[in-house]
C-alpha positions, -999 to +999 in steps of 0.1 A: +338-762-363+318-766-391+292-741-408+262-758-393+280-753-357+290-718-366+256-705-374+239-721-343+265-701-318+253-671-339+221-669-335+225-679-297+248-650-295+227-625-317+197-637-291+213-632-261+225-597-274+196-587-283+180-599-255+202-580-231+198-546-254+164-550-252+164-551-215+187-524-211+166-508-237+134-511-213+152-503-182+161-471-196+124-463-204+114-475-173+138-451-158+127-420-178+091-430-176+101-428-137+118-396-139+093-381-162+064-390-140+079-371-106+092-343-128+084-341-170+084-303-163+063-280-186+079-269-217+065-249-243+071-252-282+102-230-278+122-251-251+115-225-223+109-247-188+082-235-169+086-239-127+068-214-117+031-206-112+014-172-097-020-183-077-044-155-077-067-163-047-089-131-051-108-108-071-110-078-042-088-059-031-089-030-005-074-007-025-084+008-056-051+021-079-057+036-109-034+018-129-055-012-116-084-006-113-108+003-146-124+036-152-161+016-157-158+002-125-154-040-119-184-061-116-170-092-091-176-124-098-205-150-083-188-170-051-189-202-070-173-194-099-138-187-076-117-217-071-123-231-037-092-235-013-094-272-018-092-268-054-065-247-050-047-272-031-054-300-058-043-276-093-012-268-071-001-305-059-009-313-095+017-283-107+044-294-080+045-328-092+054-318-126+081-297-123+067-266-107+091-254-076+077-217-071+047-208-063+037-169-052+003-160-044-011-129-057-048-113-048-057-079-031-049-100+002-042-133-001-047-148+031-045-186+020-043-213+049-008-217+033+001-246+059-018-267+030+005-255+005+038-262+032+029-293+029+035-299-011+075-292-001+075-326+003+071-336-033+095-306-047+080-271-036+110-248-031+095-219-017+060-204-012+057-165-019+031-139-018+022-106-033+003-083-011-007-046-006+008-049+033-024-033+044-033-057+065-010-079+069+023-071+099-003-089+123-009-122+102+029-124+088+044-141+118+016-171+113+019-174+077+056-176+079+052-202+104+029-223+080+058-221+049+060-184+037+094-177+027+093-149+001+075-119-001+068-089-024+048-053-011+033-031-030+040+005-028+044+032-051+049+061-034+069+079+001+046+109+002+013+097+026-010+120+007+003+111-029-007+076-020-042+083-014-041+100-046-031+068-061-047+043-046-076+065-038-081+049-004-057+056+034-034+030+046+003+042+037+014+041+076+000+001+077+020-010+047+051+010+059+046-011+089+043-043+071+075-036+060+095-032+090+078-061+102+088-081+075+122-073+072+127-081+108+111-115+105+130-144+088+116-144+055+141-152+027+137-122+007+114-092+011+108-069-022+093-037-028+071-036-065+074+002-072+051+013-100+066+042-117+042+069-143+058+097-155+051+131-137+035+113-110+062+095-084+090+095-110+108+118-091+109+097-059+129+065-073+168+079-060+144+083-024+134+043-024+171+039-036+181+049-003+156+030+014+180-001+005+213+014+025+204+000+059+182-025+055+186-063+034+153-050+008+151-051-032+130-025-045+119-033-080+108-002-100+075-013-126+075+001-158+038+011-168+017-014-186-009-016-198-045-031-192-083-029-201-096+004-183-060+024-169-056+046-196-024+032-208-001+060-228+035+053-237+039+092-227+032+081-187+058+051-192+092+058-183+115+036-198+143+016-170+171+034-185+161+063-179+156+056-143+189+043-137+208+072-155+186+087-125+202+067-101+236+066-115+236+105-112+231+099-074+253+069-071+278+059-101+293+035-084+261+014-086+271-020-105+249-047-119+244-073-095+241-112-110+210-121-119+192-152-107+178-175-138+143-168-152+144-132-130+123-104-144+143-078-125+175-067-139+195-059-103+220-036-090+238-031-061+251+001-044+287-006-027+284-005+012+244-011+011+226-035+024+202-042-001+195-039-037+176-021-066+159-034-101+142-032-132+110-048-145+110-036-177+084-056-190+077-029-218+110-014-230+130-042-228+109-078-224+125-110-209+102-132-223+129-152-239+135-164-201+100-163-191+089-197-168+056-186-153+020-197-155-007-180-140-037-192-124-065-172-121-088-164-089-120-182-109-097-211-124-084-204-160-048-210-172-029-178-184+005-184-199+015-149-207+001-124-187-003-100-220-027-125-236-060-126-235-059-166-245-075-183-210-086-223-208-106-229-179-092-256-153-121-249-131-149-262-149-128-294-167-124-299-127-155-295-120-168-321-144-148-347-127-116-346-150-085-367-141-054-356-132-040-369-168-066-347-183-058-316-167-024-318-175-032-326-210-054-293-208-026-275-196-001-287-223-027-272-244-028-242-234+008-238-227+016-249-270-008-215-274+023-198-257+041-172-283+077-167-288+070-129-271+042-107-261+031-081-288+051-048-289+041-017-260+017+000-287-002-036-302-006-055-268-044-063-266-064-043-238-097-045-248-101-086-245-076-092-219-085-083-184-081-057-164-050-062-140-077-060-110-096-089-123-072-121-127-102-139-137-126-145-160-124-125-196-133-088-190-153-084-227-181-114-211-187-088-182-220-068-185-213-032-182-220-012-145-252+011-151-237+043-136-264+042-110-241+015-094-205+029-097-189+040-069-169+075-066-136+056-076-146+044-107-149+075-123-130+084-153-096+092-140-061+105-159-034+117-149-034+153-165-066+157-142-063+137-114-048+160-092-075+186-095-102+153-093-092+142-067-093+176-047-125+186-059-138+149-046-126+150-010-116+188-006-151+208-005-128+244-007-116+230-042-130+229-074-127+207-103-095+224-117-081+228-088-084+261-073-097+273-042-138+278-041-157+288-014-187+262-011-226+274-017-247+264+012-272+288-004-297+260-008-291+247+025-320+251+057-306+269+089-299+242+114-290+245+154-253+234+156-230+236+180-191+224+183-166+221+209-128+221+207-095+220+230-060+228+233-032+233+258-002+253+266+025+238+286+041+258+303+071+265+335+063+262+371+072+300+374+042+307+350+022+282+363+027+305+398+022+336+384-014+322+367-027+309+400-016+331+425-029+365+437-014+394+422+002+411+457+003+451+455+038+456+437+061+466+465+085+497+458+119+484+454+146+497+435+146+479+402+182+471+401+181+449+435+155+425+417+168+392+405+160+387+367+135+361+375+116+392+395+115+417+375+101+389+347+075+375+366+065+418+374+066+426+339+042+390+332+020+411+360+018+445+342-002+430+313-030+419+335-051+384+344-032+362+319-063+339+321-094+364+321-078+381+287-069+350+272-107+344+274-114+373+261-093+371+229-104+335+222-141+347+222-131+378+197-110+352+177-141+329+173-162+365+160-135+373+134-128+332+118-145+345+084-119+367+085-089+350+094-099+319+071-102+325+037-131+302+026-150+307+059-189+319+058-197+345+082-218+333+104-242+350+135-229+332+166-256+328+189-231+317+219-198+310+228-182+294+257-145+296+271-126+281+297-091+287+307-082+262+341-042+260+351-035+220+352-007+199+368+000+163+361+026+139+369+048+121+339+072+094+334+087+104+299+117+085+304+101+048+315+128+046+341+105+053+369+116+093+375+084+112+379+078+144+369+054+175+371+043+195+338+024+224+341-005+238+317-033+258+308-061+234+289-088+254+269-123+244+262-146+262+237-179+259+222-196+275+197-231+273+193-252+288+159-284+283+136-268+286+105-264+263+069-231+254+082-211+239+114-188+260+137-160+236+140-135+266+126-151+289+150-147+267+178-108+258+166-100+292+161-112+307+195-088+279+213-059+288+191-063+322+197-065+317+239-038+298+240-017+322+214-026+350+239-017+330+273+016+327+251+017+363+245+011+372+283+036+343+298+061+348+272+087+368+298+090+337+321+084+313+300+090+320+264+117+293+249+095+266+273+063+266+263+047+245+236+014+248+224-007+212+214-039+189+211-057+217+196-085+195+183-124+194+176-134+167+204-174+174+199-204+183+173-242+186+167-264+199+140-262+194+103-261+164+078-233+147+092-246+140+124-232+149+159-198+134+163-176+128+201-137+120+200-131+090+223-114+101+256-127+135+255 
């Protein structure tokens, strides 16, 4: 073969190579162009992947916790600047498609049509979660885990019913216990318990949600305190995780460190022989933002890639102009290259241009101040060395501002006709029920040792007199002297009082299996009428307790380890600047 020969097979060859490398070379771009476009994931400028997105649907919420909500009050937003739930749907489909498998919605109540989202598991949703205060929420539960809810997190930071209206400064601690049973009988994935802890306030109740995990498959997740615009933030009211587990530890040292799922902000344990589990977000003593994948979008629309930043790009109004899909992403890349390495340290993070945690929306330093014409009772400045004694002085009128016990001046008050009415019962034995209603016969003489024990009971019952007329007669007395049995109680001139004393029967079924029985009581009726500066529901109260307290007194030798006293209750009012009031079913 010559050289001419040699170099014409060459270049066939080197063509047909190349030709074939650069085919290969395409199909492999064609291939990652294909795999980038179903899922190019988000990644920020220090590698971490971000998969999963928090949805805040709401600005309200029906609670109002201090650590929450700002001292100056919140201003909401107009309708139209929130995202609507189409435009939900769309920035979600658009997240899912690149990469995004989570997504948990977060809002006072989030109440989403989340069959809309259910759908998106088509194109690489994992799961759908929410965050919620539980207050409303063991009806609708069944229905939004039947359109794709899977995961959920409650909020509650406290066992104690009253300490919870101290914190959240509304009622409602019975509904979200009941969301919880509801939800952990249901067949969510996982149900969690968020547990805000602050130093000298429910600190001392973690080991008792510890033990809520024994017999039942929950994580409760203990919150270290952080800090926002308006909630009073002090590293002295933040009680580091460690701390909290040497706690726990001293309870239960054979708690162990559970493994940790990837990108988790909890650091778990597990308590050999219970059910479920216990953690640490410890977003301030010990960050995991080196692991962090979440991107938040706001109720009114703007990207948030650390939830410490103030840094916001607005999706909503790029949307709104009639951006592309291309171009949101890009505006997303964008804000997600803003992301820093970690947030700034417990002391430097920025509270006076990020937003309050209340208001996942638009930057709080663009709102207008509240004139304090227009704040309501809530938004008060509130800490925690005085909230306490706020919060009695607020709701308790026999309680001033530092706490202590104050009787209240109605000196500036006009004299008003008011009248209340209250009840009560006694239950008592059918012996007693006899002796009440029945004639007392002339006491026959017997020798005393030839009566049964039951006899010479009911004649000793006998010797004290009409159970019922001196009953009355005490509960009238007792409703003269309530200034001075209660404390705090004006004196008052009672222009009338009225009680009744009527022996009752009435057939139960206290077992549901059909067996009927008969229980026997005394019900007693008062009412109190004055024209004073202020109402006679103590009065009326006090006469009913003191009737059936006597009735006791008189029936006690029949009936005295039987009886129960019970229902004592103010079922009517009139007069004075409350208004007249009547209890259902009275």
């Amino acid at each position: 073969m010559n050289t001419k020969t040699i170099g014409t097979v060459s270049r066939a060859l080197y063509r047909r190579t190349y030709s074939t490398q650069t085919a290969a070379l395409a199909a492999a771009k064609r291939r990652i162009a294909e795999t980038d476009s179903v899922n190019p994931f988000f990644v920020d400028t220090f590698g971490r992947k971000h998969d999963y997105l928090r949805i805040s649907l709401t600005e309200r919420c029906n609670l109002r916790c201090f650590y929450c909500m700002p001292e100056e009050g919140i201003e909401l937003s107009p309708e139209g600047k929130i995202l609507t739930n189409e435009e939900v749907v769309r920035l979600a489909r658009l997240f899912v498609k690149n990469g995004v498998n989570k997504i948990r919605l977060t809002g006072g109540e989030p109440t989403v049509r989340k069959e809309e989202l259910n759908g998106l598991k088509s194109i690489g949703l994992k799961s759908i979660a929410m965050t919620s205060n539980g207050l409303a929420l063991h009806r609708r539960l069944p229905q939004m885990i039947e359109n794709g809810l899977s995961h959920l997190n409650l909020s509650l930071d406290t066992l104690d019913p009253f300490k919870f209206e101290l914190i959240t400064r509304r009622r409602g601690h019975e509904a979200v216990l009941k969301a919880i049973d509801v939800a952990l009988g249901s067949s969510l994935s996982s149900v969690k318990l968020n547990v805000v802890v602050v130093k000298g306030l429910n600190d001392a109740e973690v080991v008792d949600f510890v033990k809520l995990t024994k017999d039942q498959p929950l994580s409760v997740r203990f919150v270290e305190f952080m800090p926002f615009t308006g909630n009073k933030w002090d590293q002295a009211k933040m009680v580091p995780s460690a701390d909290l587990l040497s706690r726990i530890q001293a309870e239960y040292p054979s708690a162990t460190r559970d493994l940790d799922e990837p990108n988790e902000t909890a650091r778990t344990w597990k308590i050999p022989g219970f059910r479920g589990s216990f953690g640490f977000i410890s977003s301030m003593s010990d960050h995991f933002c080196s692991s962090c994948n979440r991107l938040r979008l706001t109720a009114d629309g703007q990207i948030k890639v650390c939830l410490f930043d103030p840094s916001e790009i607005s999706l909503r109004d790029i949307m709104r102009q009639g951006a592309s899909d291309d171009q949101i992403l890009q505006t997303i890349q964008k804000a997600l290259s803003g992301k820093k390495e970690k947030h700034a340290g417990m002391n430097d993070i920025d509270v006076k241009t990020n937003r309050p945690m209340i208001l996942i929306d638009r930057p709080y330093k663009s709102r207008k101040p509240l004139r304090p014409s227009r704040l309501p009772y809530w938004s008060h400045p509130v800490n925690l060395e005085s909230m306490h004694a706020r919060w009695y002085s607020t709701k308790l009128t026999h309680i001033d501002g530092s706490g202590r016990a104050n009787m209240v001046d109605v000196g500036e008050k006009e004299p008003t006709k008011r009248s209340a009415t209250a009840s009560g019962r006694i239950y008592i034995t059918p012996l007693a029920y006899e002796l009440v209603t029945k004639s007392y016969p002339a006491e026959e003489a017997q020798d005393a040792e030839s009566l049964s024990s039951e006899q010479r009971a009911a004649n000793k019952s006998r010797r004290k007199g009409d159970t019922l007329t001196i009953a009355q007669l005490a509960a009238i007395m007792g409703a003269k002297q309530t200034a001075n049995l209660i404390p705090l109680c004006h004196p008052l001139s009672l222009s009338n009082i009225r009680v009744e004393l009527k022996p009752c029967r009435k057939s139960e079924r206290p077992s549901g299996n059909g067996d009927e029985i008969i229980r026997h009581f005394i019900q007693c009726n008062a009412t109190v009428s004055c024209e004073g500066k202020t109402g006679v529901e103590m009065e009326a109260l006090t006469a009913v307790s003191v009737g059936l307290l006597t009735v006791w007194d008189m029936l006690k030798a029949v009936a005295g380890r039987e009886m129960e006293i019970t229902d004592v209750k103010v079922v009517a009012k009139s007069g004075g600047m409350s208004g007249d009031f009547v209890r259902k079913g009275a």
